[in-house]
Rosetta silent file (secondary structure, phi, psi, omega in degrees, C-alpha in Angstrom):
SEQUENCE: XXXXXXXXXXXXXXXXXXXXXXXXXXXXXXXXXXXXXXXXXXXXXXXXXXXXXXXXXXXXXXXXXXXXXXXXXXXXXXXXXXXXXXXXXXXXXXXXXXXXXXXXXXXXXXXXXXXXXXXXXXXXXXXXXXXXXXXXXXXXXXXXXXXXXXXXXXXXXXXXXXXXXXXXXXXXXXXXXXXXXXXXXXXXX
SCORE:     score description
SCORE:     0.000 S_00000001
   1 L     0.000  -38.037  173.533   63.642   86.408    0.037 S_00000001
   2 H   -67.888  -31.101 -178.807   63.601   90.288   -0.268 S_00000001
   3 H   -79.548  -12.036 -172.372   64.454   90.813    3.203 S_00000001
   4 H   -60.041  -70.020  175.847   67.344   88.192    2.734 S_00000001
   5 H   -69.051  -17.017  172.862   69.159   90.078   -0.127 S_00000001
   6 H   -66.798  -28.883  177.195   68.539   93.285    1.334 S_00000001
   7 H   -90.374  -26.328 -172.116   70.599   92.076    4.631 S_00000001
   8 H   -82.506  -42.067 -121.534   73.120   90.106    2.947 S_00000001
   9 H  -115.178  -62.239  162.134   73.954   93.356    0.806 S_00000001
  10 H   -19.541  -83.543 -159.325   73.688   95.412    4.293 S_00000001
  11 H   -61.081  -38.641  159.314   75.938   93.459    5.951 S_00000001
  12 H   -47.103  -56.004 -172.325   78.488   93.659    2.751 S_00000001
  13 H   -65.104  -33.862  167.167   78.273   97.098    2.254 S_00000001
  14 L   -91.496   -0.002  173.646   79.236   97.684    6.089 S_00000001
  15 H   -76.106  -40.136  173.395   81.795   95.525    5.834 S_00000001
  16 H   -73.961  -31.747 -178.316   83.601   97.078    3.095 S_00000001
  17 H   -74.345  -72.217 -162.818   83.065  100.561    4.615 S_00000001
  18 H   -44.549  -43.139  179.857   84.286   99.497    7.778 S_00000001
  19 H   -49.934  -63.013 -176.185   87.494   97.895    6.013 S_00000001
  20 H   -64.283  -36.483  153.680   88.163  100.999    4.155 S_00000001
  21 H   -60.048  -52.583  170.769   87.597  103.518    6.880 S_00000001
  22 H   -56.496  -39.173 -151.776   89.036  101.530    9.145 S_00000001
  23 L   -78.830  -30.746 -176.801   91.380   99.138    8.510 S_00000001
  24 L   -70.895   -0.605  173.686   94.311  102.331    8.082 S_00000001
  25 L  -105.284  -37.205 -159.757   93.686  102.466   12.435 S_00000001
  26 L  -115.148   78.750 -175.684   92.881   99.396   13.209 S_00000001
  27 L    -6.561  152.758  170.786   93.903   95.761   11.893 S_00000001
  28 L   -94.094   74.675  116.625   91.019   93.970    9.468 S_00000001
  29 L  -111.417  -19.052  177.224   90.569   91.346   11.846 S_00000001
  30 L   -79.662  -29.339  176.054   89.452   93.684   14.641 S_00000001
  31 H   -67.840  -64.940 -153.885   87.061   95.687   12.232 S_00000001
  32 H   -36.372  -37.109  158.131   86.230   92.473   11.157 S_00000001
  33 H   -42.639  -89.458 -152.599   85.095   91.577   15.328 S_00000001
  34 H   -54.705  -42.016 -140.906   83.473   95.427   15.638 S_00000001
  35 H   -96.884  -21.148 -158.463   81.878   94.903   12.527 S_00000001
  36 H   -85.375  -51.540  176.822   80.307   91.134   13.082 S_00000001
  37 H   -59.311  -53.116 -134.753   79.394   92.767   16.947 S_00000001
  38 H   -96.956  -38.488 -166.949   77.461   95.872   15.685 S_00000001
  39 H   -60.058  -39.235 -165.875   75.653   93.535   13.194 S_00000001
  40 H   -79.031  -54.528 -167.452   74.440   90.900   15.646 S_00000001
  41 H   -62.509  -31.084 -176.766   73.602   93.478   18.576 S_00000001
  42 H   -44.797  -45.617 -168.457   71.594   95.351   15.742 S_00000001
  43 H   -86.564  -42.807  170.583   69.547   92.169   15.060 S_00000001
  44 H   -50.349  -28.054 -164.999   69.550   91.362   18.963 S_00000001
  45 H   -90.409  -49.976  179.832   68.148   95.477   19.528 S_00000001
  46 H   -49.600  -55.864  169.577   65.398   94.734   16.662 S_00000001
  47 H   -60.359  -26.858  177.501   64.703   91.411   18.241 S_00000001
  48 H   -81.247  -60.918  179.414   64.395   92.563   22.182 S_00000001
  49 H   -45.804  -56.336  100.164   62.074   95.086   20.756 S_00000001
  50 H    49.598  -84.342  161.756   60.168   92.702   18.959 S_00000001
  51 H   -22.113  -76.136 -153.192   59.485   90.815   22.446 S_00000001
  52 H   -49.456  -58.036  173.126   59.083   93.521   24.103 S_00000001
  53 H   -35.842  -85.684 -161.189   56.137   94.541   21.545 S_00000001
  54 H   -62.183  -30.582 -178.066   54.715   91.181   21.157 S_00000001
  55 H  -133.656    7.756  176.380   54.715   89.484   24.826 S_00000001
  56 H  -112.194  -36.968 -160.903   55.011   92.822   27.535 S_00000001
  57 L   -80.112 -175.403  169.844   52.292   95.197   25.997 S_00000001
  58 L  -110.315  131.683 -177.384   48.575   94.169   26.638 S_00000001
  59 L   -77.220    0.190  152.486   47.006   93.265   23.656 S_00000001
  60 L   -83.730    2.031  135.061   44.206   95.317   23.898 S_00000001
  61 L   -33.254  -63.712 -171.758   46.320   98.092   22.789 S_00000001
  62 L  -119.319   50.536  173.538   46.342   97.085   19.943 S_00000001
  63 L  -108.425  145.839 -179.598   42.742   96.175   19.268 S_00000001
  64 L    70.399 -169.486 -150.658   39.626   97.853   17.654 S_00000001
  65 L   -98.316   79.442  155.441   39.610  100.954   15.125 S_00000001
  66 L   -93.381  123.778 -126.992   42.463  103.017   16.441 S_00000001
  67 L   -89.664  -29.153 -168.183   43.436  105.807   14.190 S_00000001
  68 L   -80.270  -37.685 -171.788   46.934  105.047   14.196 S_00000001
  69 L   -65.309  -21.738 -174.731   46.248  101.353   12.946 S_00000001
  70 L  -110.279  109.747 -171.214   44.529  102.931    9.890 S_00000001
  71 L   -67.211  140.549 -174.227   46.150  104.206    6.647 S_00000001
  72 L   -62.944  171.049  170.627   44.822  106.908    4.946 S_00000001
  73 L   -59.035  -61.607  179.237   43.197  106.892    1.207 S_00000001
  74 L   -61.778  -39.758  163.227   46.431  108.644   -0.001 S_00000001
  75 H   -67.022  -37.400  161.258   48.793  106.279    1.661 S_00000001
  76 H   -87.940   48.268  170.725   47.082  103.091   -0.161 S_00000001
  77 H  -141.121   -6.769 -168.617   47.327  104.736   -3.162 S_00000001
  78 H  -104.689   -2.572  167.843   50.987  105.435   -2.431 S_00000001
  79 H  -113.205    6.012  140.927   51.607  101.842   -2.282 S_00000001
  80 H   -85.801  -26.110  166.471   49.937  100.914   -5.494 S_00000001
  81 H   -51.764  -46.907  141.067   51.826  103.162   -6.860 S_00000001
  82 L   -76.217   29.502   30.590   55.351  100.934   -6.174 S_00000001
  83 L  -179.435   61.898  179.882   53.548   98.726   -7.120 S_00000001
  84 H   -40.308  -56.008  178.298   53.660   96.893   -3.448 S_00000001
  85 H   -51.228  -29.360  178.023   51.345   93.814   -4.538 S_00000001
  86 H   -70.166  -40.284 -152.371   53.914   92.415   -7.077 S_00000001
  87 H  -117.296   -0.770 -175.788   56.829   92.211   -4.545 S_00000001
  88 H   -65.447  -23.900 -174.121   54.767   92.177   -1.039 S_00000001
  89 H   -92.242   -7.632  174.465   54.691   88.053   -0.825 S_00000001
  90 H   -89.977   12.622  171.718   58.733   88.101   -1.587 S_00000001
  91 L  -112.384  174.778 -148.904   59.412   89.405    1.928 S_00000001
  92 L   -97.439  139.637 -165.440   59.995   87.041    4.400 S_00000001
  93 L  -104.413   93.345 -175.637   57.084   87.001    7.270 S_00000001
  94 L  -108.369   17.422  149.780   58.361   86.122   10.459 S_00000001
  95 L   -36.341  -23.243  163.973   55.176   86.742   12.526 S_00000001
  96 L   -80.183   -9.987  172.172   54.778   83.088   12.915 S_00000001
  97 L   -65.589  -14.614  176.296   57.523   82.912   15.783 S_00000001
  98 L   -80.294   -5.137 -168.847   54.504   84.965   17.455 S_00000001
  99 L    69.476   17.960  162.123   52.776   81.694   16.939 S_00000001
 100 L  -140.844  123.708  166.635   50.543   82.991   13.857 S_00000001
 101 L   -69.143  111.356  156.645   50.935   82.154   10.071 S_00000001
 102 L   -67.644  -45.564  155.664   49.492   84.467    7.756 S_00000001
 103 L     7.195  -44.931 -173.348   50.448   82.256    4.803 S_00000001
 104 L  -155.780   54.738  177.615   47.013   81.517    4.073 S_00000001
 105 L     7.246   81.327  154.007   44.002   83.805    5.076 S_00000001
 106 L   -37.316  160.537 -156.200   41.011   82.043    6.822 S_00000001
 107 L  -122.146   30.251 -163.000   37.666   82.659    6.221 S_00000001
 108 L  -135.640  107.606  177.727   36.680   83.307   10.022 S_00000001
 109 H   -45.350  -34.987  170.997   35.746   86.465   11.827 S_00000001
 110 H   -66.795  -47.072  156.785   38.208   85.166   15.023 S_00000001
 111 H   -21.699  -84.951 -171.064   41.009   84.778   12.409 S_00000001
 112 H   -70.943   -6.220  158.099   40.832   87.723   11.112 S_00000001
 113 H   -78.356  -39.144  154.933   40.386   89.243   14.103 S_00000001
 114 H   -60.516  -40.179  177.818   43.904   87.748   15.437 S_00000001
 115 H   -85.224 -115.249 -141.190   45.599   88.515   11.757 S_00000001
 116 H   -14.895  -61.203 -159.572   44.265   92.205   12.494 S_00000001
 117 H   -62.992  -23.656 -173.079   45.610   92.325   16.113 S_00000001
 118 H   -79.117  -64.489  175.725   48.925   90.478   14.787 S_00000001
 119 H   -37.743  -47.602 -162.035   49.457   93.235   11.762 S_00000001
 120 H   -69.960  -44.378  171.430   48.874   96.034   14.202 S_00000001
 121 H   -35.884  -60.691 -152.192   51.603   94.183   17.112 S_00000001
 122 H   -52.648  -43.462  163.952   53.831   94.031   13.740 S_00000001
 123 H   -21.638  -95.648 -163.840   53.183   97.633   13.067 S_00000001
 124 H   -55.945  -18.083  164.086   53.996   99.306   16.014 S_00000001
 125 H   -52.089  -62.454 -179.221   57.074   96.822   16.261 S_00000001
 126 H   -53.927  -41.926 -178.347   58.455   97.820   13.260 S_00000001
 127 H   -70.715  -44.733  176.498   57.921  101.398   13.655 S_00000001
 128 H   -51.289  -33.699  173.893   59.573  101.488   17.043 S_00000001
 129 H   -47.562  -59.019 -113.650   62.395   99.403   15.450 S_00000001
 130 H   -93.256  -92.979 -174.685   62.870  102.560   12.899 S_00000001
 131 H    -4.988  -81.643  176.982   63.355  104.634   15.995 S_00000001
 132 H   -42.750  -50.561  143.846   65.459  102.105   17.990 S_00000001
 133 H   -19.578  -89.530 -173.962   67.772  101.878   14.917 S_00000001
 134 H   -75.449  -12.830  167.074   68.786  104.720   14.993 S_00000001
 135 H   -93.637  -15.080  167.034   69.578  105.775   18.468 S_00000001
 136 H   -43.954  -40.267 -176.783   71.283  102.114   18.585 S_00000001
 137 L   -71.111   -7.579 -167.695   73.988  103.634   16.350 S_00000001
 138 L  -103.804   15.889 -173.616   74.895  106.117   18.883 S_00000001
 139 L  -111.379  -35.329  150.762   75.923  103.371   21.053 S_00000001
 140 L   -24.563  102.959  164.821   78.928  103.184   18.545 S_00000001
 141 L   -22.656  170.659 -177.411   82.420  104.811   19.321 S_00000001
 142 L   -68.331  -46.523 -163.620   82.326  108.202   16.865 S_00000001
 143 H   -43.529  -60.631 -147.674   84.613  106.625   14.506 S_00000001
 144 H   -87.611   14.645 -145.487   82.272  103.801   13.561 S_00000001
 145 H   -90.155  -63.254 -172.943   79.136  106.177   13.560 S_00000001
 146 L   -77.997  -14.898  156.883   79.964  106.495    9.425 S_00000001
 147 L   -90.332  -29.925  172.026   81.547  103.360    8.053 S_00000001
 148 L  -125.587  -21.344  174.861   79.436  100.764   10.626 S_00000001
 149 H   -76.667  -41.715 -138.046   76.481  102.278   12.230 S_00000001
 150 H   -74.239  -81.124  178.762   75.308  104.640    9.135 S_00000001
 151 H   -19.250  -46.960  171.517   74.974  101.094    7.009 S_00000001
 152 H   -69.153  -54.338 -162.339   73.799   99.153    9.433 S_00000001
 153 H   -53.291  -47.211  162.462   71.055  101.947   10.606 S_00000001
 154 H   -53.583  -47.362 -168.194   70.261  102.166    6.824 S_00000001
 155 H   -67.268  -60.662  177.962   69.786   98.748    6.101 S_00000001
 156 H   -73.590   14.940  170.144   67.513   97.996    9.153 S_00000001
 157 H   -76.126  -29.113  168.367   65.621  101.491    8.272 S_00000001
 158 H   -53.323  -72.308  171.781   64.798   99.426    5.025 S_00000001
 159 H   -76.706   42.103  142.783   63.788   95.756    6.650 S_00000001
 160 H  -111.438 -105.778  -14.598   61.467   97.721    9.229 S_00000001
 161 H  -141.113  -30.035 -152.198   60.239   99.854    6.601 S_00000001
 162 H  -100.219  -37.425  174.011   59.007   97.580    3.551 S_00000001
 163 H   -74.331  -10.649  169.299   56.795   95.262    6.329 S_00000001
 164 H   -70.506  -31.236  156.254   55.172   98.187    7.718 S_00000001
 165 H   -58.428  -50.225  173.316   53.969   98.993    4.335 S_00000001
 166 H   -63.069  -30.909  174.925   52.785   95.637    3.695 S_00000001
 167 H   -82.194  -31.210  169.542   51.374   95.563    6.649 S_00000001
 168 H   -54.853  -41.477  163.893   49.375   99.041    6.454 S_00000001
 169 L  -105.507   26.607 -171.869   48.459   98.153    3.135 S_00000001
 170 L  -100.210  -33.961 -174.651   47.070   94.979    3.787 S_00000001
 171 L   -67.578   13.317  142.377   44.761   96.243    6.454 S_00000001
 172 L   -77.573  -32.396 -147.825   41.576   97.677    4.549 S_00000001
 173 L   -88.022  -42.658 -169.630   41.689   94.733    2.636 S_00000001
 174 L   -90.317  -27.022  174.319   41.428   92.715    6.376 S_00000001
 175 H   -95.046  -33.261  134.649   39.170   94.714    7.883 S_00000001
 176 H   -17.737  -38.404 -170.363   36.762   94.587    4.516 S_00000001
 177 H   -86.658  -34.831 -165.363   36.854   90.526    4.922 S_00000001
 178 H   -58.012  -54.126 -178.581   36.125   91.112    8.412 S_00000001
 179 H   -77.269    8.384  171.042   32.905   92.840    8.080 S_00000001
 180 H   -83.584  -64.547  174.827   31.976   90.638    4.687 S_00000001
 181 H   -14.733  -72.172  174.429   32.313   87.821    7.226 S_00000001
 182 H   -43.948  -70.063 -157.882   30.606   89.444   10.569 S_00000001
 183 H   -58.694  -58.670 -154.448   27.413   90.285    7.680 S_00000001
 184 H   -54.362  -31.912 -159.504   27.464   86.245    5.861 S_00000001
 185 H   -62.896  -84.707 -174.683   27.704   85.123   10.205 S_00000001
 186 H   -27.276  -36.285 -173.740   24.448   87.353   10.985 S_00000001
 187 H   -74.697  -35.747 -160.223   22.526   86.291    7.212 S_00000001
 188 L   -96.970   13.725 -146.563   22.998   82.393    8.861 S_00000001
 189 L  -132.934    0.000    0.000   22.235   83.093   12.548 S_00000001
């Protein structure tokens, strides 16, 4: 639901800018066009990454204890600090179009070994997204670089921004279950 109003409010806010910058060069039905185009290819540039991430890389990338996959001490302390657990389950998780639901933690080292490997895909998605975002806007005549790319570029600087925190701070917490798990499998074997 948080990524919902955060996009609806996006997409207002570049609308009105575009109107108001614009609209004294241009007609409002044609910003209205430019502005409806930059929105969609934005979510089409997020989404092609996204693929790209999720079904082109080799998934052993992004497997085992790679340094990048793991947030510091100070960084999960910077997300109790906004107090990320109250508002982390109000963004919308769309990781199951990858064909895995998080929704409800298993209790199974192969789970959680797939919800690792899925967070870390999600990661590096998101983070490239940040990137991709912003050189997207530069695909923009100048004119539109400050009433429709800066808005758009913010707003999806946001929705990449708040699941990479969720995901980053969920993963001591997943790798903790893993090895309580790995330990109860070995006490029964």
């Amino acid at each position: 639901m948080l990524s919902i109003i955060i996009f609806i409010i996006g997409v207002i806010v570049t609308y009105i800018c575009s109107l108001l910058v614009l609209t004294s060069s241009m007609s409002w039905w044609l910003v209205s066009i430019f502005a409806f185009v930059s929105i969609v290819g934005m979510i089409a540039i997020n989404g092609l990454v996204a693929i790209i991430c999720c079904k082109c890389l080799p998934k052993k990338w992004f497997m085992g204890d790679k340094r990048i996959f793991n947030p510091s001490k100070k960084e999960c302390k910077f997300y109790e600090k906004i107090g990320i657990r109250k508002w982390k389950d109000k963004n919308i998780d769309l990781g199951q179009l990858n064909g895995f639901k998080k929704d409800k933690v298993e209790n199974n080292p192969e789970y959680i070994e797939r919800f690792i490997l899925e967070c870390n895909l999600g990661f590096i998605e998101h983070f490239v997204s940040l990137f991709v975002s912003v050189l997207a806007m530069f695909i923009l005549p100048i004119k539109f670089w400050l009433p429709m790319g800066l808005p758009i570029v913010v707003t999806s600087l946001i929705l990449n921004s708040l699941p990479i925190m969720i995901l980053r701070y969920n993963m001591p917490r997943l790798k903790t279950m893993l090895k309580f798990c790995l330990r109860k499998l070995n006490k029964e074997s």
